[in-house]
PDB file of N, CA, C and O in Angstrom, chain B, residues numbered from 101:
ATOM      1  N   UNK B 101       1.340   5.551 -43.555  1.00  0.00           N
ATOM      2  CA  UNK B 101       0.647   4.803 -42.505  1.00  0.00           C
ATOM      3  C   UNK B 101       1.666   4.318 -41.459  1.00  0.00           C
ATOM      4  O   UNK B 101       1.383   4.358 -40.262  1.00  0.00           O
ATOM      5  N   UNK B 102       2.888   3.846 -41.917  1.00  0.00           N
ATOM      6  CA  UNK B 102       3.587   3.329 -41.226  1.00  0.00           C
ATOM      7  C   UNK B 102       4.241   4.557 -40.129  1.00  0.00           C
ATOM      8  O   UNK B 102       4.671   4.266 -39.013  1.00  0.00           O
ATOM      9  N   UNK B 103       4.220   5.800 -40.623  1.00  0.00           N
ATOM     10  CA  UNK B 103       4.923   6.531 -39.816  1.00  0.00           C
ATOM     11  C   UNK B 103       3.938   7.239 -38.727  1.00  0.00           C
ATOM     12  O   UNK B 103       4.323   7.732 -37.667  1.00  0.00           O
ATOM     13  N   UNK B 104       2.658   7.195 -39.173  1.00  0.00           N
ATOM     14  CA  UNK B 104       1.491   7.565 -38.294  1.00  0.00           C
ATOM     15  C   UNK B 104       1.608   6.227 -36.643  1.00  0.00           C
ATOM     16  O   UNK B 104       1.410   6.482 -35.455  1.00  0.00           O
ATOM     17  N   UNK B 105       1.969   4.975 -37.263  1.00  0.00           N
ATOM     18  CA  UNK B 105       1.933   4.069 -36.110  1.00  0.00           C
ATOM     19  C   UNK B 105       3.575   4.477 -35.359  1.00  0.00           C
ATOM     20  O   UNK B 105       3.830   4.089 -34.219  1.00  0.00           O
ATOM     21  N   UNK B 106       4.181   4.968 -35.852  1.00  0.00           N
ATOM     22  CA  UNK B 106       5.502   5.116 -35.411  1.00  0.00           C
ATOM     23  C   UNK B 106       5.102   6.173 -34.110  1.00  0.00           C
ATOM     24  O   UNK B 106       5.213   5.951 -32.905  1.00  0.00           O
ATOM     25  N   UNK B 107       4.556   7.504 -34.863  1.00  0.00           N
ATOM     26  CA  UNK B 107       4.342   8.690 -34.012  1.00  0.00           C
ATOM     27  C   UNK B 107       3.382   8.057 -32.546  1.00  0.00           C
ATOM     28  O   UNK B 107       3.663   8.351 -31.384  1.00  0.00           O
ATOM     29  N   UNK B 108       2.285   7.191 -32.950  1.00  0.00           N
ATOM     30  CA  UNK B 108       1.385   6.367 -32.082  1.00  0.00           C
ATOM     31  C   UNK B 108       1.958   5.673 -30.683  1.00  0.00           C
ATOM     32  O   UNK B 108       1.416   5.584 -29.581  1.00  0.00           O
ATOM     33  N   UNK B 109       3.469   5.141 -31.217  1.00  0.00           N
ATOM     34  CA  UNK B 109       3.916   4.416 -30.465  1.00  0.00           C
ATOM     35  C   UNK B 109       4.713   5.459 -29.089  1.00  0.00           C
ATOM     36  O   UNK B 109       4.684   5.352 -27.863  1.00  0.00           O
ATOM     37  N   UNK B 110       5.447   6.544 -30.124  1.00  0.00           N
ATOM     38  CA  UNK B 110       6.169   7.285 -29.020  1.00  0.00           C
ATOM     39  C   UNK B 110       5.418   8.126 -28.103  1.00  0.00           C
ATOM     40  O   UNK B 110       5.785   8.755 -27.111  1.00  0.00           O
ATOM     41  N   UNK B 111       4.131   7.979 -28.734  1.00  0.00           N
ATOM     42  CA  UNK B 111       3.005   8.859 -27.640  1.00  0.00           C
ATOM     43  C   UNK B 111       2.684   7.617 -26.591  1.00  0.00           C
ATOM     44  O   UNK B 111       2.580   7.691 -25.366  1.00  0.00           O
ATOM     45  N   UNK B 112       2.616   6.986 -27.054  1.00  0.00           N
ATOM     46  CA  UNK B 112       2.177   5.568 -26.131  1.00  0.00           C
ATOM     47  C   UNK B 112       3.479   5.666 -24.906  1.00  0.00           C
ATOM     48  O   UNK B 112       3.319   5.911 -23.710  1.00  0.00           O
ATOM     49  N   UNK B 113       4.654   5.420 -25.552  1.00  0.00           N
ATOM     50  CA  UNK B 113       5.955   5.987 -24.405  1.00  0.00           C
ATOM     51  C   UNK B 113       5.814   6.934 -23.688  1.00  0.00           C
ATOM     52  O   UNK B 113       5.991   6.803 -22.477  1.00  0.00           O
ATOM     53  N   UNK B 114       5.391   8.365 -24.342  1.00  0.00           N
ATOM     54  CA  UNK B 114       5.384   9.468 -23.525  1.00  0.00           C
ATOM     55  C   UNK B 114       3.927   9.079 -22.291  1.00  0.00           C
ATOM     56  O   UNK B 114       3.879   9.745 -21.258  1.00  0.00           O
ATOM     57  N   UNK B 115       3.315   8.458 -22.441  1.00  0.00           N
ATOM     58  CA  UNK B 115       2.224   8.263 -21.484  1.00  0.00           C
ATOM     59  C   UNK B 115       2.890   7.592 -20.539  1.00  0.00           C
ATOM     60  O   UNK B 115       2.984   8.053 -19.401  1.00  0.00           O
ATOM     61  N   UNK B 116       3.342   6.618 -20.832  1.00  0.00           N
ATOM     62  CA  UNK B 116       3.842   5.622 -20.096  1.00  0.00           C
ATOM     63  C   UNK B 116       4.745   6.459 -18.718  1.00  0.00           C
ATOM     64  O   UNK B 116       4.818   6.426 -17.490  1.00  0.00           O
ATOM     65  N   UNK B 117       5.270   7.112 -19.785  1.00  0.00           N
ATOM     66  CA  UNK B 117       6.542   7.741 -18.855  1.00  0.00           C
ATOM     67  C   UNK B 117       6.007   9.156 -17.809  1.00  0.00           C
ATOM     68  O   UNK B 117       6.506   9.453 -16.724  1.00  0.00           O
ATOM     69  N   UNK B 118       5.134   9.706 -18.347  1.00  0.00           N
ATOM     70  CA  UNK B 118       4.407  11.047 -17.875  1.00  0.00           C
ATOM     71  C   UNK B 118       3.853  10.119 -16.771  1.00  0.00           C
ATOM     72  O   UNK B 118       4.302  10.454 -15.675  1.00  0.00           O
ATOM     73  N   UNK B 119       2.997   9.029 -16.711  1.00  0.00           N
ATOM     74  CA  UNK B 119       2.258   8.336 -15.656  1.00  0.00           C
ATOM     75  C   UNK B 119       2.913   8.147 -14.605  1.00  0.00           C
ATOM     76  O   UNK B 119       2.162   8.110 -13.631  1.00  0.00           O
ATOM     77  N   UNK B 120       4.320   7.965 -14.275  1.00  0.00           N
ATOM     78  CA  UNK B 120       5.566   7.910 -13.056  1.00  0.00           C
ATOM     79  C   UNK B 120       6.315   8.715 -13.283  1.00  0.00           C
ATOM     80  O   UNK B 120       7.426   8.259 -13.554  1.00  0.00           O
ATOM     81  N   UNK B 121       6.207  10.121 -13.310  1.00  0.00           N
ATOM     82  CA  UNK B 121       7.186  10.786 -13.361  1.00  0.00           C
ATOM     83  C   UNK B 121       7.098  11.384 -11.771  1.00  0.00           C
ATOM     84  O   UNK B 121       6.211  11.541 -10.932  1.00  0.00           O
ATOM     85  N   UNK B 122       8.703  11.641 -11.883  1.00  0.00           N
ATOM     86  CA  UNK B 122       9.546  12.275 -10.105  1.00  0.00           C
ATOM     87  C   UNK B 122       8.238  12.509  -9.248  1.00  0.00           C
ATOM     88  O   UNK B 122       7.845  11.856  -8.281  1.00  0.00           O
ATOM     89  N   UNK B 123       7.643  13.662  -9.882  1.00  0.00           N
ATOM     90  CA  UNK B 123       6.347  14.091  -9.417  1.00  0.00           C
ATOM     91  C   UNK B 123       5.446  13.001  -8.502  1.00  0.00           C
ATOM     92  O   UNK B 123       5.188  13.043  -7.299  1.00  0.00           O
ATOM     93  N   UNK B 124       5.013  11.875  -9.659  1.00  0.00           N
ATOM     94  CA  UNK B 124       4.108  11.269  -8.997  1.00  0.00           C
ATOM     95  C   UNK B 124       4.524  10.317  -7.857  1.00  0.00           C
ATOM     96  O   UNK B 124       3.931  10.009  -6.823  1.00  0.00           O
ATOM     97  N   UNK B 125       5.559   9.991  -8.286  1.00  0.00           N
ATOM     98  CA  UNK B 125       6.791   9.027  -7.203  1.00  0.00           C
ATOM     99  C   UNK B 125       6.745   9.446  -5.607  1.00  0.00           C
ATOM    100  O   UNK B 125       6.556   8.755  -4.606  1.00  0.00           O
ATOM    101  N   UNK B 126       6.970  10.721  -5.758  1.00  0.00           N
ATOM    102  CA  UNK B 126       6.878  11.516  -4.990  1.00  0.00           C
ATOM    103  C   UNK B 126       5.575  11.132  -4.038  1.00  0.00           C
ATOM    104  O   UNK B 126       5.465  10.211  -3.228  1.00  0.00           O
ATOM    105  N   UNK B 127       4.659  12.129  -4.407  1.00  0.00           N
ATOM    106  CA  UNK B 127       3.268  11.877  -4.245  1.00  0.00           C
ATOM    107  C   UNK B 127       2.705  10.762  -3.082  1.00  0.00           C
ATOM    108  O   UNK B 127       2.353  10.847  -1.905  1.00  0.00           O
ATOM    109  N   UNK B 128       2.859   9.318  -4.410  1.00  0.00           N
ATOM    110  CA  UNK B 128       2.334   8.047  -4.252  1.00  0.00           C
ATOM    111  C   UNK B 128       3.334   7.845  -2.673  1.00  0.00           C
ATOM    112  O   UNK B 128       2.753   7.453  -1.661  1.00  0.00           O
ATOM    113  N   UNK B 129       4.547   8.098  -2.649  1.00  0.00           N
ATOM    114  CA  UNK B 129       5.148   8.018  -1.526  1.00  0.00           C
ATOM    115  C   UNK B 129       5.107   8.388  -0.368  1.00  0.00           C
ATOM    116  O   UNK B 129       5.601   7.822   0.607  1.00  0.00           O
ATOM    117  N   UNK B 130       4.225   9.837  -0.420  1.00  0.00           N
ATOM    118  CA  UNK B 130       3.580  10.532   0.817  1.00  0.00           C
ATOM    119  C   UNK B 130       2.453   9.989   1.142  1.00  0.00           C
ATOM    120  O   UNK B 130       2.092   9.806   2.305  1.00  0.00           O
ATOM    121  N   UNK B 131       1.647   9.612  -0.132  1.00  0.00           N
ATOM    122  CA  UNK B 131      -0.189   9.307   0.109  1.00  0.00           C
ATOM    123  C   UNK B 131       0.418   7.775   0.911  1.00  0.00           C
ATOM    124  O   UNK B 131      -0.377   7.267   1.701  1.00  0.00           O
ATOM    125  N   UNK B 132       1.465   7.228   0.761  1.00  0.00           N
ATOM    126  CA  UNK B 132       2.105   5.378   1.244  1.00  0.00           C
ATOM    127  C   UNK B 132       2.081   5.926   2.766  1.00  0.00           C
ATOM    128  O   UNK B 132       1.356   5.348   3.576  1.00  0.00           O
ATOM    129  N   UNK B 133       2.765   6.893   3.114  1.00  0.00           N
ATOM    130  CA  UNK B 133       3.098   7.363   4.573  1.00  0.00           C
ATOM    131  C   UNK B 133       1.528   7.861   5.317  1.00  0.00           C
ATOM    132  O   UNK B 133       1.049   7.661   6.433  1.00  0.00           O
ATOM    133  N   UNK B 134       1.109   8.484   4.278  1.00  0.00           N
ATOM    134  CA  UNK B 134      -0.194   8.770   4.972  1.00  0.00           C
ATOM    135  C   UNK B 134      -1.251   8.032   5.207  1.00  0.00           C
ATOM    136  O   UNK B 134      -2.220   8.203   5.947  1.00  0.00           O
ATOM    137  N   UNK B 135      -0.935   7.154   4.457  1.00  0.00           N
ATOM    138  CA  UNK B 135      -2.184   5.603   4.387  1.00  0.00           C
ATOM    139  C   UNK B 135      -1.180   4.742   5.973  1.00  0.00           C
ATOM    140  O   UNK B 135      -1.806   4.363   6.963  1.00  0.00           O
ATOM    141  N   UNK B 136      -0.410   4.670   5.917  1.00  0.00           N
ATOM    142  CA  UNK B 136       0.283   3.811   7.113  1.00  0.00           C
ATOM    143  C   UNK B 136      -0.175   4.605   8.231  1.00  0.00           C
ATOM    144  O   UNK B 136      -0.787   4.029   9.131  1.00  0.00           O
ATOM    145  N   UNK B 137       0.075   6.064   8.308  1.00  0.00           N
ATOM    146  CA  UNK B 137      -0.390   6.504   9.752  1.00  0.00           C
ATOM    147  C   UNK B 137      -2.171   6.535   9.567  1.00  0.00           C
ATOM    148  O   UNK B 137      -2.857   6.615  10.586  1.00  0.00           O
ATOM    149  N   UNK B 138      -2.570   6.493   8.732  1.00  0.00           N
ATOM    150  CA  UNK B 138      -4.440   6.674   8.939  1.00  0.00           C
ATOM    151  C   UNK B 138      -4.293   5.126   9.376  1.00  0.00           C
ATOM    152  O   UNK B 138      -4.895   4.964  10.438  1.00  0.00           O
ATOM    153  N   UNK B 139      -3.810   4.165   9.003  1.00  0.00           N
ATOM    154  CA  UNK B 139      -4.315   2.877   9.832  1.00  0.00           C
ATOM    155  C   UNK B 139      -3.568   2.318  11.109  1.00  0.00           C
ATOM    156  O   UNK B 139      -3.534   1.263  11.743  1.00  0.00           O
ATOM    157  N   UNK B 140      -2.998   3.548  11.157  1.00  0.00           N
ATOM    158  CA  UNK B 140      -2.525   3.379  12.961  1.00  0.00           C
ATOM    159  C   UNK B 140      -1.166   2.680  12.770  1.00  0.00           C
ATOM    160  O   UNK B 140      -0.717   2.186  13.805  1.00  0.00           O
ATOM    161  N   UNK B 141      -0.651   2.581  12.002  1.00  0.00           N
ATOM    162  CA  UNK B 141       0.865   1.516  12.090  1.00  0.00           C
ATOM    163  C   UNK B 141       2.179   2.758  12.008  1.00  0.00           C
ATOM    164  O   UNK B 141       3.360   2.411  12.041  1.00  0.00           O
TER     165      UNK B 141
END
């Protein structure tokens, strides 16, 4: 049991970490630039 919550946890990390990866950084940083010019600034 104990090693089932172990495996639980590092999946919990890997989410964590998959959720901001380079990729999305990226992304969120263009959609930031593109949200500033759609409201005119």
């Amino acid at each position: 049991m104990g090693d089932k919550g172990k495996k639980d946890k590092g999946k919990r990390e890997e989410q964590k970490k998959s959720q901001q990866s380079p990729k999305e950084k990226r992304k969120q940083k263009k959609d930031k630039k593109k949200s500033i010019w759609a409201t005119g600034g």
